[in-house]
N, C-alpha and C positions, 0 to 999 in steps of 0.2 A: 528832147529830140523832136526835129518837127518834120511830119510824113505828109504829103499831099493827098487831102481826100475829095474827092468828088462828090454832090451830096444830090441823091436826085429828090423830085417831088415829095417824096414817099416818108424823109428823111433817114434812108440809108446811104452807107458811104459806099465809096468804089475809090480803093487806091492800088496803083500799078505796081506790079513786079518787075524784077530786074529780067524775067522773059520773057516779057510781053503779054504776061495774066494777069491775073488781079485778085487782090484780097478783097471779099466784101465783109461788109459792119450791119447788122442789123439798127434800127433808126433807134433801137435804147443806147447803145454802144456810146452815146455819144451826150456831153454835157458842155457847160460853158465855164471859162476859167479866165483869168486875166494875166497879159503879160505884159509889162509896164502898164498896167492902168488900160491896157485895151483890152477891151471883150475878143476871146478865143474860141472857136471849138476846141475842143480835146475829148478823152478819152473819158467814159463813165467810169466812175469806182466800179460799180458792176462789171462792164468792159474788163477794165485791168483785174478785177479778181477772175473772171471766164481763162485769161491768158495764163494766169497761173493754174490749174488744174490740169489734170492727169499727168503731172511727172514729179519728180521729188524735187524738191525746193532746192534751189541754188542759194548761197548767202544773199545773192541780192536780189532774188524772190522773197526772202524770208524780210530782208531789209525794206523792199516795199510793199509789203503785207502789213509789216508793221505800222507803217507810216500812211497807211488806208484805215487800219484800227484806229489809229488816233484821231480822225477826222472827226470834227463836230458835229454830233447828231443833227442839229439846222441844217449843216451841208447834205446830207447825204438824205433826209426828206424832201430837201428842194428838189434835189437829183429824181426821187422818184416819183416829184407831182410833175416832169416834164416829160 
């Protein structure tokens, strides 16, 4: 899924609500990934593990949890030397 983020100086994000608010990301929230062979932003593992806490898992919470575990430790060092 792709959300539009706005990214200031600081490197936190700012993306719009459908009422005129905004969700903000703090600047770890955020890592690089590739979509066809081009450099992304997206979402940190950290990020996407924050979005899952405080409610009980849905299968496809528990489905991308899973699929966060499995990442290769290299990825997820890189993730926190940035």
């Amino acid at each position: 899924m792709v959300h539009p983020v706005t990214f200031g100086a600081d490197g936190t994000g700012r993306q719009a609500d459908l009422d005129g608010g905004f969700f903000g990301y703090p600047a770890d929230a955020f890592s690089r990934g590739l979509i066809a062979g081009r450099t992304v932003q997206c979402l940190s593992e950290r990020q996407q593990r924050r979005f899952r806490t405080g409610y009980p898992h849905r299968p496809q919470d528990t489905h991308d949890l899973v699929h966060l575990d499995a990442l290769p430790s290299s990825t997820l060092l890189a993730e926190q030397r940035e």
